[in-house]
N, C-alpha and C positions, 0 to 999 in steps of 0.2 A: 337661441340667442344669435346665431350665425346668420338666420335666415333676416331677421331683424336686422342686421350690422352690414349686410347685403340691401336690402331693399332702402334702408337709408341712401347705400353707398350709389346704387342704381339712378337714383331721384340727383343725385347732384353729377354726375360725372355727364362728359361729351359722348364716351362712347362706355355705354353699359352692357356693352358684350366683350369685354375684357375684365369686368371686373370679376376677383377669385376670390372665394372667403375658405378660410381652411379653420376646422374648432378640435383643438386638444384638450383633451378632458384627462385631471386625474382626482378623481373624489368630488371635493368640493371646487375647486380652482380649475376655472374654464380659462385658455388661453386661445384669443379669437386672431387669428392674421387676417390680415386685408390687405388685398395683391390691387392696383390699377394703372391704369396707362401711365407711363410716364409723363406725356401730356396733360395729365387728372389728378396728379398727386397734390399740387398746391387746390385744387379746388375742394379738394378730402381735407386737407390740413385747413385752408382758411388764413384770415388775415390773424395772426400774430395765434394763429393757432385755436382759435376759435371755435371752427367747426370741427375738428377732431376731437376737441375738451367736451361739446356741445354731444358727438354720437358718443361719447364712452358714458357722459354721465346718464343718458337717455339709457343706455345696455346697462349700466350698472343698475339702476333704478329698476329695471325688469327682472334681472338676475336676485334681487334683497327677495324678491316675491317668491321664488323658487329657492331661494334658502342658499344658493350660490356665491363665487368670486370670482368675474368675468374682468378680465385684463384685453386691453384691445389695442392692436398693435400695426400699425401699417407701415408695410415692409416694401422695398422697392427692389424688381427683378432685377 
């Protein structure tokens, strides 16, 4: 799922060599952080929040497959 929530995050950011994805796992419940530039954070969130509702339900939608409850959270340094 990480790897996924990365390669999205990669595709929209200016500078995709800052972007971090960190995944905690306990059981069934995945908690995905997503680290990016300061500069990049409105471009991950989107207008009125769009594109971050847009990459969670895509992860969520992946995760139903694997039996999973992936939470995804974009966190600022």
């Amino acid at each position: 799922m990480a790897s996924l929530v990365e390669a999205i995050a990669r595709a929209l950011v200016s500078k995709p060599e800052e972007v971090k994805v960190t995944e905690v796992s306990d059981g069934k419940n995945i908690v995905i952080k997503l680290s990016v530039d300061k500069d990049d954070i409105g471009k991950i969130i989107g207008k009125s929040g769009r594109i971050a509702k847009a990459m969670r339900t895509v992860v969520k939608a992946a995760a139903i497959k694997a039996n999973k409850r992936v939470t995804v959270e974009i966190v600022e340094d």
